[in-house]
Rosetta silent file (secondary structure, phi, psi, omega in degrees, C-alpha in Angstrom):
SEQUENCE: XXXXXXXXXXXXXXXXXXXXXXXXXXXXXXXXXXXXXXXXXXXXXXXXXXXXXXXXXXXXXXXXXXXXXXXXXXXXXXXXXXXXXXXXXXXXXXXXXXXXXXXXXXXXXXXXXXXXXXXXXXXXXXXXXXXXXXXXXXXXXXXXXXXXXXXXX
SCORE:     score description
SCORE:     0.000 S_00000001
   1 L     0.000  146.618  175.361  154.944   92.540 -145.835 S_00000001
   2 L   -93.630  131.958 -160.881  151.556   91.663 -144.645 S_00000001
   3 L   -94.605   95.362  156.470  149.066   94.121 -143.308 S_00000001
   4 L   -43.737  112.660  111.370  146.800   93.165 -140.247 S_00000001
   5 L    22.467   30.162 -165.632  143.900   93.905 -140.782 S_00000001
   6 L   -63.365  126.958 -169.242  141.648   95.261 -137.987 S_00000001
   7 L   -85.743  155.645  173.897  138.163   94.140 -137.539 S_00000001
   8 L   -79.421  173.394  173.621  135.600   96.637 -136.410 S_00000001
   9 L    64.302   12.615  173.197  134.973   97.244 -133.246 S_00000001
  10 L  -104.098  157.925 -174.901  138.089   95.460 -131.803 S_00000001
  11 L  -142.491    9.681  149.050  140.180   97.149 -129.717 S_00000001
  12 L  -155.774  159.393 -155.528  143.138   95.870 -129.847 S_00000001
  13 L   -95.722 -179.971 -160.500  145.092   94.592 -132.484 S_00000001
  14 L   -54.319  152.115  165.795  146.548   91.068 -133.156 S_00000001
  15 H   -57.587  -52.822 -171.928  150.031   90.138 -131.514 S_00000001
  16 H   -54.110  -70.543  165.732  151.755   89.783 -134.874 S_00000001
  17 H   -19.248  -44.277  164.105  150.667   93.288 -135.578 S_00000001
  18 H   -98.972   10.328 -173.180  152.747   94.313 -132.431 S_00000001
  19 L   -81.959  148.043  170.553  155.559   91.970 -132.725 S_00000001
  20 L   -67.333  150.675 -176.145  159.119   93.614 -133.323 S_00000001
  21 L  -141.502  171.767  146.279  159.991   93.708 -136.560 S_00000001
  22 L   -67.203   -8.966 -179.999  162.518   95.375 -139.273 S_00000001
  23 L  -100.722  -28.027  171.199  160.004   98.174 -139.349 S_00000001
  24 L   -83.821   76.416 -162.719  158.880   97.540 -135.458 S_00000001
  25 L   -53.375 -152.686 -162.502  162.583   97.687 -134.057 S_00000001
  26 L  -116.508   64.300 -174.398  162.914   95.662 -130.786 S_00000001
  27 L   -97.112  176.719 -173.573  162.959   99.407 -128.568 S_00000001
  28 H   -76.641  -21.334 -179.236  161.487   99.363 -124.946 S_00000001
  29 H  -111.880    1.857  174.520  158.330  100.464 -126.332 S_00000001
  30 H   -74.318  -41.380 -167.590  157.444   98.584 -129.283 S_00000001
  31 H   -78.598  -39.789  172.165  158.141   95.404 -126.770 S_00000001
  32 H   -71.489    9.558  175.605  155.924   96.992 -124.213 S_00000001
  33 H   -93.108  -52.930 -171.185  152.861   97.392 -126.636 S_00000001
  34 H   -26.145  -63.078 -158.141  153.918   93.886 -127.716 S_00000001
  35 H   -62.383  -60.171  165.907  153.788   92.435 -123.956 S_00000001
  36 H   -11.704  -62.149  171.547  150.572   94.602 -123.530 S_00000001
  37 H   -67.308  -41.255 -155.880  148.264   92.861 -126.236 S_00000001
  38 H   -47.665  -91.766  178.130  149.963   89.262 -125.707 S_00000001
  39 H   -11.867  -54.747 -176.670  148.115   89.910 -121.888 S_00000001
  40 H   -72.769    2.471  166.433  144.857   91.778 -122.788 S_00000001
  41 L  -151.801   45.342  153.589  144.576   88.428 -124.594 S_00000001
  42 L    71.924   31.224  175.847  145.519   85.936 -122.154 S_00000001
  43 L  -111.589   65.640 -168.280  149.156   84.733 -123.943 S_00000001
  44 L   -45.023  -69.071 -170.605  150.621   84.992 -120.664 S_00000001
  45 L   -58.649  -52.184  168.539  153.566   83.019 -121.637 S_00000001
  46 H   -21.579  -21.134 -140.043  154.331   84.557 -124.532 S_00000001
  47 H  -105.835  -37.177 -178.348  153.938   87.771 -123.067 S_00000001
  48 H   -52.112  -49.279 -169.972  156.710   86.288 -120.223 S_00000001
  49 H   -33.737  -62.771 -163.053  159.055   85.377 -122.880 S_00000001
  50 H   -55.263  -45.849  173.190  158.846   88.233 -124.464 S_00000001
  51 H   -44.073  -59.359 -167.651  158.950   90.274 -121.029 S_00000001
  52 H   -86.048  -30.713  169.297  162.523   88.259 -120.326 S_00000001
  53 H   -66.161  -43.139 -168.617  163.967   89.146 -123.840 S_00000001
  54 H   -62.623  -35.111 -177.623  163.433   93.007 -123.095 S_00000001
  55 H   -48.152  -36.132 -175.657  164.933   92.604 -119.775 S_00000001
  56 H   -77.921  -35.314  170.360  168.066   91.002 -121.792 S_00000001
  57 H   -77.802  -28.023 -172.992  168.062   93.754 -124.250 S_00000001
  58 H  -111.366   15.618 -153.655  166.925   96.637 -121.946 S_00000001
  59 L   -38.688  -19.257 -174.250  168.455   95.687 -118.532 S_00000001
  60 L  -118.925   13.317 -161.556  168.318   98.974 -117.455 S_00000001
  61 L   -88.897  152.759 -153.774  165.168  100.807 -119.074 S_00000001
  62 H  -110.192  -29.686 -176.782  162.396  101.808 -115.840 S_00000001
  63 H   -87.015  -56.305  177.583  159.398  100.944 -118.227 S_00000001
  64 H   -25.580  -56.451 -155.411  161.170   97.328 -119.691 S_00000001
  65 H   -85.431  -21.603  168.930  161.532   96.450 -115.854 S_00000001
  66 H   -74.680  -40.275 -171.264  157.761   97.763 -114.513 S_00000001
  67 H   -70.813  -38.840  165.099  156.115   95.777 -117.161 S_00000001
  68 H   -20.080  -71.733  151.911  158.032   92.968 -116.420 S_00000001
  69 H   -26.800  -57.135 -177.820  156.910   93.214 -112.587 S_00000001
  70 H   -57.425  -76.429  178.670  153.731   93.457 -113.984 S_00000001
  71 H   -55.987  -79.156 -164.585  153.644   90.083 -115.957 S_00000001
  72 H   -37.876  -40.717 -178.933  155.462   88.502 -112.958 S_00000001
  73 H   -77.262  -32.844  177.309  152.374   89.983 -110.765 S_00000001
  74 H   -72.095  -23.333  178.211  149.978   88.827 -113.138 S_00000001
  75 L  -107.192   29.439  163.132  151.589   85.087 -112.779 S_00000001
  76 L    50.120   35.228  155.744  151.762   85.366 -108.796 S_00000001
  77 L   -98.805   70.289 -162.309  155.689   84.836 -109.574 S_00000001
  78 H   -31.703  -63.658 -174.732  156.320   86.925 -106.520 S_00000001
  79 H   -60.635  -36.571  154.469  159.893   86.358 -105.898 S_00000001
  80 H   -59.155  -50.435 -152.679  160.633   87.716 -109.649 S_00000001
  81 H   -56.404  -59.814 -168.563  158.033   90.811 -109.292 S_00000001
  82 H   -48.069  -18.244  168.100  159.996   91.414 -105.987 S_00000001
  83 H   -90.255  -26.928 -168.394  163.498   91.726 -107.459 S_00000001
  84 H   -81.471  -34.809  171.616  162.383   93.124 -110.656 S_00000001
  85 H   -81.647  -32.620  143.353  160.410   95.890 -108.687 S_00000001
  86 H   -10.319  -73.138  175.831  163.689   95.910 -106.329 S_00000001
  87 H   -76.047  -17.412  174.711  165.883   97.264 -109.496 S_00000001
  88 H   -54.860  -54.392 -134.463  163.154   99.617 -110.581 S_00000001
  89 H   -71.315  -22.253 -176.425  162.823  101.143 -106.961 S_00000001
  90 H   -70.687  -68.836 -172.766  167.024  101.391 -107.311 S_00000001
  91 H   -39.937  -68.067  153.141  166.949  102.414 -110.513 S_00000001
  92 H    10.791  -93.828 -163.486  164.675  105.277 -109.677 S_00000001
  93 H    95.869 -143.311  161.610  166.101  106.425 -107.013 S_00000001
  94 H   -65.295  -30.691  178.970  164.652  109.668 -104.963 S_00000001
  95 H  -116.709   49.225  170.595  162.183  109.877 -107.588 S_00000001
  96 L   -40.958  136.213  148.523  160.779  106.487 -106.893 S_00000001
  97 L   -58.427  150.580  167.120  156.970  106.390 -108.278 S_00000001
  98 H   -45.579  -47.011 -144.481  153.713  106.027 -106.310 S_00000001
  99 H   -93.339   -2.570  162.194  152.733  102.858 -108.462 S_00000001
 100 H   -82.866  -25.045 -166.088  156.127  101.125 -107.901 S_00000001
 101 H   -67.950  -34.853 -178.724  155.900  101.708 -104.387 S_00000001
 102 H   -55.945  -20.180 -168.202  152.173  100.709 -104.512 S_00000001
 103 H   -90.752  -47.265 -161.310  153.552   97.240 -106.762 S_00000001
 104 H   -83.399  -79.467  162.650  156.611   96.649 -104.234 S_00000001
 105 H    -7.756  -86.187 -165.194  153.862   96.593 -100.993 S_00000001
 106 H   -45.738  -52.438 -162.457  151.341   94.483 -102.699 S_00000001
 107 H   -78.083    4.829  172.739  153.883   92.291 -104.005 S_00000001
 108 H   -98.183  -18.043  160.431  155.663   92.079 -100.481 S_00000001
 109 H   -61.876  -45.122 -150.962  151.700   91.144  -99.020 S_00000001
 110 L   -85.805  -17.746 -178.175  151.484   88.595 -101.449 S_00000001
 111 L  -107.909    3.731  161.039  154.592   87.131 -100.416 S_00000001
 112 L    94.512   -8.977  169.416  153.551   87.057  -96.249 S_00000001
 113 L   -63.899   32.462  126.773  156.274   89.987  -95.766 S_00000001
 114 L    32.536  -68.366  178.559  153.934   91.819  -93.721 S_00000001
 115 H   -75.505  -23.834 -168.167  156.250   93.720  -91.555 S_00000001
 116 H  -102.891    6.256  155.499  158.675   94.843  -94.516 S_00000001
 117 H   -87.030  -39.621  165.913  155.768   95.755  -96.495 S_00000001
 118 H   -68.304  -26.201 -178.323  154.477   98.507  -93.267 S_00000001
 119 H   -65.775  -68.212  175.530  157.738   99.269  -93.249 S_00000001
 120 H   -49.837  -24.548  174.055  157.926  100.050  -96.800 S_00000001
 121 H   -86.976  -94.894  174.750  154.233  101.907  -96.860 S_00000001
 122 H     1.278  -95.204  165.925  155.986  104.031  -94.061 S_00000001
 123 H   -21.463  -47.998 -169.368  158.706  105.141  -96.163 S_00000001
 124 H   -81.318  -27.319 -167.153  156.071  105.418  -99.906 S_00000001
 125 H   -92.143    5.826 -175.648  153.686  107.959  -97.395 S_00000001
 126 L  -120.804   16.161  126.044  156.489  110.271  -96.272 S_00000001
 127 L   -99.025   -3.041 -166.143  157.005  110.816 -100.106 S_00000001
 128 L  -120.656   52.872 -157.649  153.576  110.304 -101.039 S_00000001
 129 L   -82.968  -19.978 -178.979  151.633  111.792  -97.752 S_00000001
 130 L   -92.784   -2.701  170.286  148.607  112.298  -99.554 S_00000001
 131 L   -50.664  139.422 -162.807  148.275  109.227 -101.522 S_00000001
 132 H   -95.303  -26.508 -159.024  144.840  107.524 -100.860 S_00000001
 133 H   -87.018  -46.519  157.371  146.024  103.982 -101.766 S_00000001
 134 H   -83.280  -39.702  164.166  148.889  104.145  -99.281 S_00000001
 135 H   -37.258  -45.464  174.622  146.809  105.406  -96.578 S_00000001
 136 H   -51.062  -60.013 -140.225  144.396  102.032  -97.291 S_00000001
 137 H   -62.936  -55.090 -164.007  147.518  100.056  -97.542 S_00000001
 138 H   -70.926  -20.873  149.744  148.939  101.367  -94.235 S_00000001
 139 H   -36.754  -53.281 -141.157  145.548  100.640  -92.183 S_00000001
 140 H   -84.620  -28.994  151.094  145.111   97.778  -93.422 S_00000001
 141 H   -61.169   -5.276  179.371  148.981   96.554  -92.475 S_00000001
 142 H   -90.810  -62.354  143.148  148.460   98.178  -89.399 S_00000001
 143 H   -12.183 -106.106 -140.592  146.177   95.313  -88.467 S_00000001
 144 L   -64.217   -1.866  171.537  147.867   92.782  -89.520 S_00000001
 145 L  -114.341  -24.652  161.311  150.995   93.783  -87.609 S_00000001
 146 H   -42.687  -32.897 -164.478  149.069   94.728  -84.412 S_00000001
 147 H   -88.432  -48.600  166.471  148.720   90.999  -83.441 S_00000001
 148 H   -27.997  -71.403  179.186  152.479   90.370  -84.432 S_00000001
 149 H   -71.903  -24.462  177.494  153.821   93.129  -82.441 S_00000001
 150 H   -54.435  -59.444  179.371  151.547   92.599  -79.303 S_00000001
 151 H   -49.768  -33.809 -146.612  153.099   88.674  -79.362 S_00000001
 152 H   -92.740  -26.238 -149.860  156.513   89.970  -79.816 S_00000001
 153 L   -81.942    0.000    0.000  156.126   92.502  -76.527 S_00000001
């Protein structure tokens, strides 16, 4: 087997160093270190590929399916983040997270769903009430729905 190496002062190591292996099995978190480097060094696709194999192997694991989101969010493929953050928020359940609800918002901005994203900020602050992030969020949708509903009336 071949050893990577690590240079100083690098901080993170090579993909093949994080690639599944027989000694790295192909678990949710060995792929999500994988997906992790591929990104911090701009191998987007790779990082999708890789991202779409865990999903096939992991269909159900809550970290397999955020980073996934994640890589979907980083490649403004909306309509995946939005289903993929969809089965997290299912999967879940009642103990949906802050940062999917904060990921399911943004990525429902980013896609012009505007009203089903205040709707959805509604819903993240009366489990969240003190979150700072959803308070921005729900201002600033609060705008942006103000003109909407005024038109509607």
């Amino acid at each position: 087997m071949q050893e990577q190496v690590q240079m100083p002062g690098s901080a993170q190591p090579s993909p093949a160093a994080v690639m599944p292996t027989a000694e790295r099995p192909l678990d949710p978190h060995n792929i999500r270190e994988a997906i992790a480097v591929l990104m911090t060094q701009g191998q987007i696709e790779m990082a999708t590929e890789m991202a779409d194999l865990a999903r096939a192997l992991h269909p159900h694991d809550p970290s397999v399916l955020a980073v996934s989101a994640l890589v979907a969010e980083v490649t403004q493929d909306w309509f995946k983040a939005h289903a993929l953050l969809t089965r997290l928020h299912h999967l879940q359940g009642e103990s949906v997270t802050v940062d999917t609800w904060r990921h399911e918002i943004r990525v429902l901005r980013c896609m012009g769903s505007t009203l089903q994203a205040f709707e959805q900020v509604q819903k993240a602050l009366a489990q969240y009430p003190s979150d700072e992030v959803l308070h921005k969020e729900l201002d600033e949708l609060r705008a942006l729905c103000a003109p909407a509903a005024a038109q509607a009336d």
